[in-house]
BAFI-3210 file (N, C-alpha, C; in Angstrom, 3 decimals, decimal comma, padded with zeros to 6 digits):
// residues 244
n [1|2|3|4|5|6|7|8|9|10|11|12|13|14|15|16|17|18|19|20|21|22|23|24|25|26|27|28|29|30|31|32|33|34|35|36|37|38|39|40|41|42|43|44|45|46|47|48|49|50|51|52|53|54|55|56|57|58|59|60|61|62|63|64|65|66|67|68|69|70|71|72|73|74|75|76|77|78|79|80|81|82|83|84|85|86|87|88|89|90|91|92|93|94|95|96|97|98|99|100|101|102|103|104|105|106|107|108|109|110|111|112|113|114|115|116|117|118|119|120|121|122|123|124|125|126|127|128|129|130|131|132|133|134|135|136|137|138|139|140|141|142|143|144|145|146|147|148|149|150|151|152|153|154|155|156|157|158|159|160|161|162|163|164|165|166|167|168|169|170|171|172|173|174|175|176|177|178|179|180|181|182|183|184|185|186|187|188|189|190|191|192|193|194|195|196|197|198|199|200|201|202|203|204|205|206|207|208|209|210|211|212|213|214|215|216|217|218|219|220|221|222|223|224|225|226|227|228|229|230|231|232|233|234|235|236|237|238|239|240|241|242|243|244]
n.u [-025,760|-023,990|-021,313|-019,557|-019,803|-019,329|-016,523|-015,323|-015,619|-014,077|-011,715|-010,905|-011,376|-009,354|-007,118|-006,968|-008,656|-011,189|-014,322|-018,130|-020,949|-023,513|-027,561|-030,222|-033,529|-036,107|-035,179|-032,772|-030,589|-027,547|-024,669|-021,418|-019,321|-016,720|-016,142|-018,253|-020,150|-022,637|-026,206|-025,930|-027,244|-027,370|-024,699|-023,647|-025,033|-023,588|-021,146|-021,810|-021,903|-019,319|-017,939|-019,020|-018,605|-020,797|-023,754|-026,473|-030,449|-031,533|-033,634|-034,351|-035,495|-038,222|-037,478|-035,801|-032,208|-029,736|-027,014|-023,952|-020,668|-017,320|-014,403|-011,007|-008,800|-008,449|-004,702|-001,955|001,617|004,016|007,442|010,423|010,534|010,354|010,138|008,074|006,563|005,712|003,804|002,048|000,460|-001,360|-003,286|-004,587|-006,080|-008,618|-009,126|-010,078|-007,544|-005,392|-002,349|001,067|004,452|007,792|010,704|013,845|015,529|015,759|016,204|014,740|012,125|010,152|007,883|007,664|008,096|006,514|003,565|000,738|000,898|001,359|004,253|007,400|010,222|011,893|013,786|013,254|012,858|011,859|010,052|008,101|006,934|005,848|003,664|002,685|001,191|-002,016|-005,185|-006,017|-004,017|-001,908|001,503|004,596|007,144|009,805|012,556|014,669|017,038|018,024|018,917|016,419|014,452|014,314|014,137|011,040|009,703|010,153|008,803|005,841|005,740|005,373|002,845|-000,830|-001,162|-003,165|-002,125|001,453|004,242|006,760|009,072|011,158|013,431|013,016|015,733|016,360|014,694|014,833|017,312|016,343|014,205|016,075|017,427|015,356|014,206|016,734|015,617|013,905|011,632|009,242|008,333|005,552|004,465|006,536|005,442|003,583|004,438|003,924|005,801|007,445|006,024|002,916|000,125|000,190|000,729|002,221|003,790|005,952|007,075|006,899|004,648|002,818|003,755|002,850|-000,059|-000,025|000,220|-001,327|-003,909|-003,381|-003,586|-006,139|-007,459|-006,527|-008,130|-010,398|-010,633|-010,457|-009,638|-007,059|-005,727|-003,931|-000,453|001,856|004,186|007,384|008,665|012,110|013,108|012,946|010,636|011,718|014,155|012,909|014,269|015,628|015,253|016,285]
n.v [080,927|081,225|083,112|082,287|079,501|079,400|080,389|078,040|076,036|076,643|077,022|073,990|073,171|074,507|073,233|070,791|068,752|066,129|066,901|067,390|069,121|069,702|070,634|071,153|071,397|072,497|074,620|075,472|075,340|074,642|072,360|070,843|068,052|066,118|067,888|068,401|066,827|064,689|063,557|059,882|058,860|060,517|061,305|059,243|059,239|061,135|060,218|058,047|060,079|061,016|058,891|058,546|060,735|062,293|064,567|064,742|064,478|063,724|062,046|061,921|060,958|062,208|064,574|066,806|066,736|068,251|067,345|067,897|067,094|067,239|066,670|066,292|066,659|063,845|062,948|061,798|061,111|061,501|060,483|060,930|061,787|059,911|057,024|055,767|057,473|059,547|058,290|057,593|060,081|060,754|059,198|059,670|061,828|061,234|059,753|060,729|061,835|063,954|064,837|064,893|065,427|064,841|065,843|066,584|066,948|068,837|069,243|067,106|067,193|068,763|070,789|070,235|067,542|066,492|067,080|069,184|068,233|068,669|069,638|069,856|070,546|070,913|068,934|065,435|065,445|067,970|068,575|067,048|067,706|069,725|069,331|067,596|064,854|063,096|061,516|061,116|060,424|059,351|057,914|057,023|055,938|056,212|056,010|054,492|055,783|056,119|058,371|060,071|058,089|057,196|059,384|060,409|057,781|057,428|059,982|059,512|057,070|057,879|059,139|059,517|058,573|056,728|054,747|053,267|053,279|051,723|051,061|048,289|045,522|042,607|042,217|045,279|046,155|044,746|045,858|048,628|048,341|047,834|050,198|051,822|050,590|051,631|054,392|053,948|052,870|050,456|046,963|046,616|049,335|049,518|047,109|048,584|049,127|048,787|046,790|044,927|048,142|048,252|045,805|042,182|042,269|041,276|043,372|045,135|047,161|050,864|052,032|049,619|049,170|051,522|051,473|049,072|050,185|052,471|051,005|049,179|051,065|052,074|049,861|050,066|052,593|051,909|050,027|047,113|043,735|043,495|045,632|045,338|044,909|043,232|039,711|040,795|039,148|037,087|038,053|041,713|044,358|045,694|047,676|051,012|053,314|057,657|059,572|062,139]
n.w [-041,184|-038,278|-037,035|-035,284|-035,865|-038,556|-038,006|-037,187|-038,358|-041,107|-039,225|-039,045|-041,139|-042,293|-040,869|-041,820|-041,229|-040,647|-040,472|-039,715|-040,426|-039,186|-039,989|-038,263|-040,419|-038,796|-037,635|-038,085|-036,242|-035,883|-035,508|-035,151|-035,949|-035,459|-033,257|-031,655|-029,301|-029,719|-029,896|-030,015|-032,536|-034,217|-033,990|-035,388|-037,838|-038,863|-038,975|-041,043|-042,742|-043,635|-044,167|-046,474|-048,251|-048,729|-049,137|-047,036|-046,438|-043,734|-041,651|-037,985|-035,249|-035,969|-036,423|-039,480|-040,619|-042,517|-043,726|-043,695|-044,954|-044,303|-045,779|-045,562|-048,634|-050,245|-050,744|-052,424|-051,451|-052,913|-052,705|-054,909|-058,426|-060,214|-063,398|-062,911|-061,089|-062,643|-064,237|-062,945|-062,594|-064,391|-063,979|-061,309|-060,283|-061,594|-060,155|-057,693|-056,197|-055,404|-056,487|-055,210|-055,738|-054,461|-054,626|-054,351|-056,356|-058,561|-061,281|-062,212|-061,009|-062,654|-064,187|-067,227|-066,980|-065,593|-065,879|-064,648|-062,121|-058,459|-057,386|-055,015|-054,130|-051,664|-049,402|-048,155|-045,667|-044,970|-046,507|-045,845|-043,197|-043,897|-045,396|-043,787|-043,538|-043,060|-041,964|-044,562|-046,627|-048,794|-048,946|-050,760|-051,359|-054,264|-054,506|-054,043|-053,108|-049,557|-048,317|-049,290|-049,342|-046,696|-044,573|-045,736|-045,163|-042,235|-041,279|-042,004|-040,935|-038,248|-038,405|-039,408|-041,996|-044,413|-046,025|-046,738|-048,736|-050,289|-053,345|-053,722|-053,555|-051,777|-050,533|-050,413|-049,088|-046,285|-045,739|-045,370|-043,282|-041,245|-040,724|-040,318|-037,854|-036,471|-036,070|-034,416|-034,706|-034,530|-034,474|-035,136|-036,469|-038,427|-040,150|-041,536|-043,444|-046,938|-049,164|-051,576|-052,990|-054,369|-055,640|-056,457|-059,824|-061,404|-062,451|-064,527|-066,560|-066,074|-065,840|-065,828|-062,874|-061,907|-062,211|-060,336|-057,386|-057,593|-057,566|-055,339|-053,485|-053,523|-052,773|-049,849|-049,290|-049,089|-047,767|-048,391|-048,294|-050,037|-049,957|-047,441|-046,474|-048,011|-047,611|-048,671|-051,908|-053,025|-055,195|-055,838|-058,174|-060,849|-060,867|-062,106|-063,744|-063,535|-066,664|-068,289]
ca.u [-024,761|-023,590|-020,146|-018,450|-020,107|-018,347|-014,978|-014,903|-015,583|-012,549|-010,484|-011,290|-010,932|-007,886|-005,967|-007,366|-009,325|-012,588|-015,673|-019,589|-021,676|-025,222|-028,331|-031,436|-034,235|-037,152|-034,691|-031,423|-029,581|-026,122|-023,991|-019,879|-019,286|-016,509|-015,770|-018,798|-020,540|-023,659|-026,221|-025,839|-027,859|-026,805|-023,648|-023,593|-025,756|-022,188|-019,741|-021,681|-021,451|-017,638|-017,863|-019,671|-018,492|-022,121|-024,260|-027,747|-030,857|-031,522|-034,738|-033,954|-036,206|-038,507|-036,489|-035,017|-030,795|-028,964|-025,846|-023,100|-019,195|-015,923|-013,131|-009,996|-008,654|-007,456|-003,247|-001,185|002,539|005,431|009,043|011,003|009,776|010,753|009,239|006,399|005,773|004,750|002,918|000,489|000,053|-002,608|-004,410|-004,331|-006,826|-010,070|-009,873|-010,212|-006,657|-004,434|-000,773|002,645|005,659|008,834|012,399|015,398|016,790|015,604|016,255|013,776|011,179|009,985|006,762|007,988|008,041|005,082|002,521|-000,469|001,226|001,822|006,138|007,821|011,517|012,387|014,510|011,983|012,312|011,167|008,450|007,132|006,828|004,846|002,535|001,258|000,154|-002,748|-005,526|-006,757|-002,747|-000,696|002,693|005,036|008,590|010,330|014,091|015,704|018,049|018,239|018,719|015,677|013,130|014,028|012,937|010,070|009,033|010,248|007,876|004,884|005,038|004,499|001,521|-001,737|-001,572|-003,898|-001,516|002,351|004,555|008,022|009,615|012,141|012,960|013,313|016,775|016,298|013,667|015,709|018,567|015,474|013,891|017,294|017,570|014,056|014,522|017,863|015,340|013,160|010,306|009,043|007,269|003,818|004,969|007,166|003,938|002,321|004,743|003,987|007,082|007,028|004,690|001,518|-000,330|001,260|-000,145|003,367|004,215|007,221|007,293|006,193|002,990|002,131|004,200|001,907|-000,996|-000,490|000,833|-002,609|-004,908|-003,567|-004,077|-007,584|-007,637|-006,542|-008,483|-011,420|-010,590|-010,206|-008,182|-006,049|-005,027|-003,309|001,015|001,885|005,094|008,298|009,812|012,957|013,135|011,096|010,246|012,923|013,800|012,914|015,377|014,976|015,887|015,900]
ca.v [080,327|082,110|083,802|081,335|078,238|079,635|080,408|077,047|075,186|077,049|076,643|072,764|072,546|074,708|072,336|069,234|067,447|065,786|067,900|066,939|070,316|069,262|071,654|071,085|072,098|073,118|076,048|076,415|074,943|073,919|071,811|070,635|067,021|065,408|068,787|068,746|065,521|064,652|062,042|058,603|058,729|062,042|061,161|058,286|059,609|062,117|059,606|058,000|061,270|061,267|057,333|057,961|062,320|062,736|065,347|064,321|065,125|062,363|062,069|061,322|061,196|063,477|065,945|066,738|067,243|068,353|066,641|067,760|066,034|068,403|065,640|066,683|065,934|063,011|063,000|060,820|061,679|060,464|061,110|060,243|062,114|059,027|057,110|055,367|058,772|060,292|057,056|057,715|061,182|060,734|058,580|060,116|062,717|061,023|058,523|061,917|062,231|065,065|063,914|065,344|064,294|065,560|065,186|067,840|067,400|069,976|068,610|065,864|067,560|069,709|070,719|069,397|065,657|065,821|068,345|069,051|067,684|069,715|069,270|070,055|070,432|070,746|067,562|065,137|065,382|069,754|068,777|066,309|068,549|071,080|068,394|066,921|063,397|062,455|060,291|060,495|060,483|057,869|058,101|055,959|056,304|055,685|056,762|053,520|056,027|055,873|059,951|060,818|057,655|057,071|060,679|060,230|057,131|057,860|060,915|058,962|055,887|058,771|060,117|058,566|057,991|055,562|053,765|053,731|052,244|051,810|050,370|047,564|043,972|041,776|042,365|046,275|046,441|044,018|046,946|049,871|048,169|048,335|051,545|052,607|050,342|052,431|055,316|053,967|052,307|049,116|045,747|046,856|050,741|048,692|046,137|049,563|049,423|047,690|046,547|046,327|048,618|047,575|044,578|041,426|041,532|040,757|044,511|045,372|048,090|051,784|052,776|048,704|049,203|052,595|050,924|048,371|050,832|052,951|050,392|049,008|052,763|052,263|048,843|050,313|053,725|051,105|048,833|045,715|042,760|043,689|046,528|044,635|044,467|041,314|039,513|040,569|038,458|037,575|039,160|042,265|044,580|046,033|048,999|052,045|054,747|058,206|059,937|063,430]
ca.w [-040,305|-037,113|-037,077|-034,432|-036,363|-039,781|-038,135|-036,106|-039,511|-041,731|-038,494|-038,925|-042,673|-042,595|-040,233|-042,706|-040,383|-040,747|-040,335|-040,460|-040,503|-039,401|-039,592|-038,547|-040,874|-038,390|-036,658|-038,676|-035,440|-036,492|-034,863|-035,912|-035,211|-033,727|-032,237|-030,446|-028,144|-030,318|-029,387|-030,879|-034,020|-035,087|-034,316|-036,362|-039,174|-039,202|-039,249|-042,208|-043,653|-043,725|-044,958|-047,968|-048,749|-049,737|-048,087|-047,534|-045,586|-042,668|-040,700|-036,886|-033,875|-036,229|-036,869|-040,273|-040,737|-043,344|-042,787|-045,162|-044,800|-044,923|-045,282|-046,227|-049,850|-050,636|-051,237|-052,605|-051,648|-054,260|-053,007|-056,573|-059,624|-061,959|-064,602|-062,043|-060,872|-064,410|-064,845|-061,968|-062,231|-065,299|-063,055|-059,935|-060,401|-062,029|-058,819|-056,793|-055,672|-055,434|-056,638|-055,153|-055,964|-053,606|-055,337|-054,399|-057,576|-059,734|-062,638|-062,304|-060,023|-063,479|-064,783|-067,818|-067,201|-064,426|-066,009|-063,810|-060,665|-057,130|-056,953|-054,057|-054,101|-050,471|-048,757|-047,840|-043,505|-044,502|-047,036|-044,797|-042,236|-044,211|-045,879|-042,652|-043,590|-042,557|-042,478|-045,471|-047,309|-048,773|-049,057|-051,461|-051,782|-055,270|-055,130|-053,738|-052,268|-048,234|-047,774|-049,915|-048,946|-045,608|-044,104|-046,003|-044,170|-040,866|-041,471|-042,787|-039,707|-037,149|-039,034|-039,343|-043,572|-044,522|-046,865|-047,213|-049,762|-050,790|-054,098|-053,437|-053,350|-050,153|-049,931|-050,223|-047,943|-045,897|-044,852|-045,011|-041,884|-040,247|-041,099|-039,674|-036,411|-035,522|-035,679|-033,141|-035,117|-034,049|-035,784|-035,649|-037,283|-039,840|-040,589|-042,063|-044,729|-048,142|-049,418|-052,638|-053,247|-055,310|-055,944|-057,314|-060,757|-062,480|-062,786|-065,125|-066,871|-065,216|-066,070|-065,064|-061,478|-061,697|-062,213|-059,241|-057,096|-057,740|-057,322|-053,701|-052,673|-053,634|-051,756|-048,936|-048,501|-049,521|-046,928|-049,032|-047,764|-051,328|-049,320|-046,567|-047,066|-047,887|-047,325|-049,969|-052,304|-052,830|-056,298|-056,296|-058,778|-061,819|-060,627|-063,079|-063,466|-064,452|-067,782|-068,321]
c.u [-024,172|-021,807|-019,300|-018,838|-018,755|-016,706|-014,449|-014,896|-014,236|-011,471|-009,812|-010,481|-009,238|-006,677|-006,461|-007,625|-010,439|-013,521|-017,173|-020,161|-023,066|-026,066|-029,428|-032,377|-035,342|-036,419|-033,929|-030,422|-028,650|-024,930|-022,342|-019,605|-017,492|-016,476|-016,971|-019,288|-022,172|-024,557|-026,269|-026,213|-026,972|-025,317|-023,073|-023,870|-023,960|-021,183|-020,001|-021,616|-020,115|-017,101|-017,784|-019,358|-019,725|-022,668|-025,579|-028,813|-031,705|-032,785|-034,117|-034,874|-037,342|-038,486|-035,879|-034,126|-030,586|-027,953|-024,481|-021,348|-018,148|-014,892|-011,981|-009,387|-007,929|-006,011|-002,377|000,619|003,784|006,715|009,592|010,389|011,097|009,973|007,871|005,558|004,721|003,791|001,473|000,247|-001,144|-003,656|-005,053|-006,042|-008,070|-010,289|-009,993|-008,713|-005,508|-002,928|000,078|003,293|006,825|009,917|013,153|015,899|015,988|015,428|015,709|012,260|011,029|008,641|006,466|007,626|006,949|003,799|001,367|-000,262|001,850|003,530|006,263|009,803|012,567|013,164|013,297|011,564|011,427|009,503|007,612|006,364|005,928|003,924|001,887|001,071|-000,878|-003,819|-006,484|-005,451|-002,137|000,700|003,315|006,293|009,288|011,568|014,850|016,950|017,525|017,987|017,398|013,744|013,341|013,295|011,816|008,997|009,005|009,385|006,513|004,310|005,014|003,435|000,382|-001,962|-001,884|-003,193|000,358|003,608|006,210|008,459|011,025|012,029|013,455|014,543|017,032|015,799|013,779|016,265|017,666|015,336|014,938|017,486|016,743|014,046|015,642|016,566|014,237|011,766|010,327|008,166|006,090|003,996|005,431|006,693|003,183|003,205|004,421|004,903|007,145|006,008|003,864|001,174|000,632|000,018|001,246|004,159|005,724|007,613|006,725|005,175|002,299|002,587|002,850|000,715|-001,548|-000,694|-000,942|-003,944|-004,852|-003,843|-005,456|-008,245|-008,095|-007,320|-010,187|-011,938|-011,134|-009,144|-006,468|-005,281|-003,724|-001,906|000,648|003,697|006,348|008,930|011,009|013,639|012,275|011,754|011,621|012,976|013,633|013,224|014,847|016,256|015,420|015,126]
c.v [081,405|082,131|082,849|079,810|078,252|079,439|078,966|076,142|075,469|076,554|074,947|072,087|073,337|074,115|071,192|068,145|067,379|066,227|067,642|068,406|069,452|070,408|071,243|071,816|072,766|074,562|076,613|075,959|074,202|073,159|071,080|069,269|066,478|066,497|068,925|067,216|065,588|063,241|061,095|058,673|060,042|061,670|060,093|058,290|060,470|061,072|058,760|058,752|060,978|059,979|058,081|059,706|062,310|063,418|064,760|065,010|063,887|063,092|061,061|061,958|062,241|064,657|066,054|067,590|067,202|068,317|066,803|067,784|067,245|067,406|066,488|066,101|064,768|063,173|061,756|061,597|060,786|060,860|060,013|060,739|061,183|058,617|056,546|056,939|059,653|059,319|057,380|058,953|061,221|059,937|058,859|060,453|062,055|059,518|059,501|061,963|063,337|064,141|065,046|065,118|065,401|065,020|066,719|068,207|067,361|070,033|067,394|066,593|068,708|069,472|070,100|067,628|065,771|067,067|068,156|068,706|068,902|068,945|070,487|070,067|070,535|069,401|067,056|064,788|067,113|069,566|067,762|066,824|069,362|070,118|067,636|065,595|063,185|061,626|059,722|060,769|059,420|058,585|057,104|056,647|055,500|055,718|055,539|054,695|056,667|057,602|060,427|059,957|057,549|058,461|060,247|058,879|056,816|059,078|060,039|057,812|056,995|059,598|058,961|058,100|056,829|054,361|054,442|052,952|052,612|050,769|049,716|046,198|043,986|042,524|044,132|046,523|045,848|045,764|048,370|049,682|048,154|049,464|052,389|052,387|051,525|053,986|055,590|053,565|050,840|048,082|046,547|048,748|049,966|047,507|047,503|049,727|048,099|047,947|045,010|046,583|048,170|046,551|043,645|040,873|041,157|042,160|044,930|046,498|049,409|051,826|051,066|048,437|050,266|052,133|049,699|049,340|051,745|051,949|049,447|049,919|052,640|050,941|049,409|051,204|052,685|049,982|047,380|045,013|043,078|044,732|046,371|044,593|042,959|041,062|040,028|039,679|038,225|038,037|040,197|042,456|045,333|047,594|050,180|053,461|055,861|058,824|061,651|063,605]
c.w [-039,393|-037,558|-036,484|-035,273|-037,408|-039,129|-037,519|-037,607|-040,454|-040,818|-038,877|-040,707|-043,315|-042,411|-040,728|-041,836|-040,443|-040,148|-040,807|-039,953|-040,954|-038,948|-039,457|-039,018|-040,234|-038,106|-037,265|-037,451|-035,841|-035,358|-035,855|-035,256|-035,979|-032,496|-031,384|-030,090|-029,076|-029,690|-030,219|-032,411|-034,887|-035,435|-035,525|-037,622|-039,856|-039,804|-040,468|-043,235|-044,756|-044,495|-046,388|-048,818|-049,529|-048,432|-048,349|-046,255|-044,867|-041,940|-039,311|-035,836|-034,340|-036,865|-038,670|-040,428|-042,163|-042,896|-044,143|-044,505|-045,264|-044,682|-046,355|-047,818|-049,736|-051,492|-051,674|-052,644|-052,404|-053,831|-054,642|-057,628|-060,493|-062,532|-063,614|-061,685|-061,990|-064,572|-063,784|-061,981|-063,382|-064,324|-061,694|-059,627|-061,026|-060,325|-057,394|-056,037|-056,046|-055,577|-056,119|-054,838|-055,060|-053,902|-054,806|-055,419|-058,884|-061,022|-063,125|-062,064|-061,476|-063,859|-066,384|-068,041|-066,071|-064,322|-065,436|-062,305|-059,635|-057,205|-055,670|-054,094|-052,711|-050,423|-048,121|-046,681|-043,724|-045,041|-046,842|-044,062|-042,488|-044,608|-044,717|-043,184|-043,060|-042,630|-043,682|-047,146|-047,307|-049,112|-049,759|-051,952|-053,334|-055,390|-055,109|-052,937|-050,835|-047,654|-048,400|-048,851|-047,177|-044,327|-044,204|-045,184|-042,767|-040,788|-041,273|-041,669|-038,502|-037,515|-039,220|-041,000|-043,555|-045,105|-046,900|-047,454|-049,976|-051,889|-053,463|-053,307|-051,893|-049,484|-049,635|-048,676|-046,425|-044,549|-044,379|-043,298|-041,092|-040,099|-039,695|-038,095|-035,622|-035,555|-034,670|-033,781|-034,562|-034,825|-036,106|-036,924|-038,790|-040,644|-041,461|-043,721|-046,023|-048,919|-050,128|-052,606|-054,242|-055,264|-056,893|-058,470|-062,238|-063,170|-063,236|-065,576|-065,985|-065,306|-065,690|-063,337|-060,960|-061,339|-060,919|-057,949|-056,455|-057,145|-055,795|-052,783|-052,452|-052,538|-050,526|-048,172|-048,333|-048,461|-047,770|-048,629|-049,345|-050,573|-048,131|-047,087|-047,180|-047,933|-048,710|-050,580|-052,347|-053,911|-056,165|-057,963|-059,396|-060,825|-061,598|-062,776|-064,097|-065,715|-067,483|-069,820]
res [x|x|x|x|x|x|x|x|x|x|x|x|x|x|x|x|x|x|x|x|x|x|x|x|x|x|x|x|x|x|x|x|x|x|x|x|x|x|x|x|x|x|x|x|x|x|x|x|x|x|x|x|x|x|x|x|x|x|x|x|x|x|x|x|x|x|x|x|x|x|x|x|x|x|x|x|x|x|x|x|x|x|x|x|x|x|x|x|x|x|x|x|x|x|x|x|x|x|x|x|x|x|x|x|x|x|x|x|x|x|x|x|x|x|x|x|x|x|x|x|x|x|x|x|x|x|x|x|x|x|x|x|x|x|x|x|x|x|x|x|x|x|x|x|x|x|x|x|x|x|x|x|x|x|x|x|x|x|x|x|x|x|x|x|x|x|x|x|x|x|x|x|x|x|x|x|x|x|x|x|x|x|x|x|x|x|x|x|x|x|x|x|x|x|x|x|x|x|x|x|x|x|x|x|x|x|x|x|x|x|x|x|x|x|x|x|x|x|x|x|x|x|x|x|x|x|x|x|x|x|x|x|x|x|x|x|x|x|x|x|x|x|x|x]
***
């Protein structure tokens, strides 16, 4: 691999954006796709690359590519280390996602109660800011309180995250969208939120909120109509507090 290929690829995967690295086998000629103008097939052969994160070796016009996919990790971001949070962090990780949870308060946000998990203790407009969202990040607010989730999703609807969620019933979610409007969001922005978060499979306790919660993520990166918000009730979901 040539010197400007390599550094143009790190540059790419350092700033977590989607990267196909194709080589053709007769020469060793390498090419970086979207960053460069490819023709049709190739290009396409790339972008199923990035579909399916499998590298493979594609016959086109002839020719044979080795076509191997640099997508950024999959994130799942949690403001609220409470009990849903602990509940999805065992699961996170065998469905290939990176978990981190962003609480201020210290005394929640512990390796302790969320072993194995990336924490963040910043306020959640700074460690927005450093986490980037993007499009291959969900976001899901748990706190119910206004200074912690609302950042977080005024963050999250100017970013391209694939999925992003907030615990609350109707009437919560109700005063949020007022909230979000005074900050200059509009219907279609405030359509990206699912509210409550997860699937309606009757979810009560944490680790079954967890469990919905998890599996509309998967909807969504999946593109399954399950993924889609759907309208709030006008009970939601219990809310679950934390304990130390």
């Amino acid at each position: 691999m040539k010197a400007d290929t390599l550094a143009r690829l790190q540059a790419e995967r350092a700033a977590q954006r989607p990267v196909v690295l194709l080589t053709r086998l007769s020469d060793g000629a390498q090419h970086l796709w979207p960053q460069e103008a490819l023709p049709g097939a190739l290009a396409e052969a790339a972008r199923d690359a990035l579909g399916s994160e499998k590298a493979a070796t594609v016959m086109l016009d002839g020719e044979a590519w080795f076509i191997h996919p640099h997508n950024p990790p999959l994130r799942i971001i949690v403001v609220g280390a409470v009990h849903i949070a602990q509940a999805m962090a065992p699961m996170a990780a065998p469905l290939g996602f990176e978990l981190i949870v962003v609480d201020p308060r210290r005394a929640f946000a512990t390796a302790e109660r969320l072993p194995g998990v990336s924490l963040n203790t910043d306020w959640p407009d700074e460690a927005m800011a450093a986490l980037r969202p993007d499009a291959r990040s969900a976001v899901v607010t748990l706190t119910h309180d206004p200074k912690l989730d609302d950042p977080a999703l005024d963050a999250a609807l100017r970013s391209p995250a694939f999925y992003i969620g907030a615990l609350g019933s109707r009437r919560t979610h109700a005063k949020r969208v007022a909230r979000l409007r005074e900050l200059g969001h509009g219907d279609d922005a405030i359509a990206r939120i699912h509210a409550p978060v997860g699937l309606d499979i009757g979810a009560v306790t944490a680790p079954e909120i967890a469990l919905s919660v998890m599996a509309e993520i998967v909807a969504a990166r999946r593109g399954a109509a399950l993924g889609a918000p759907r309208p709030a009730p006008t009970e939601g979901r219990i809310s679950i507090g934390i304990s130390a």
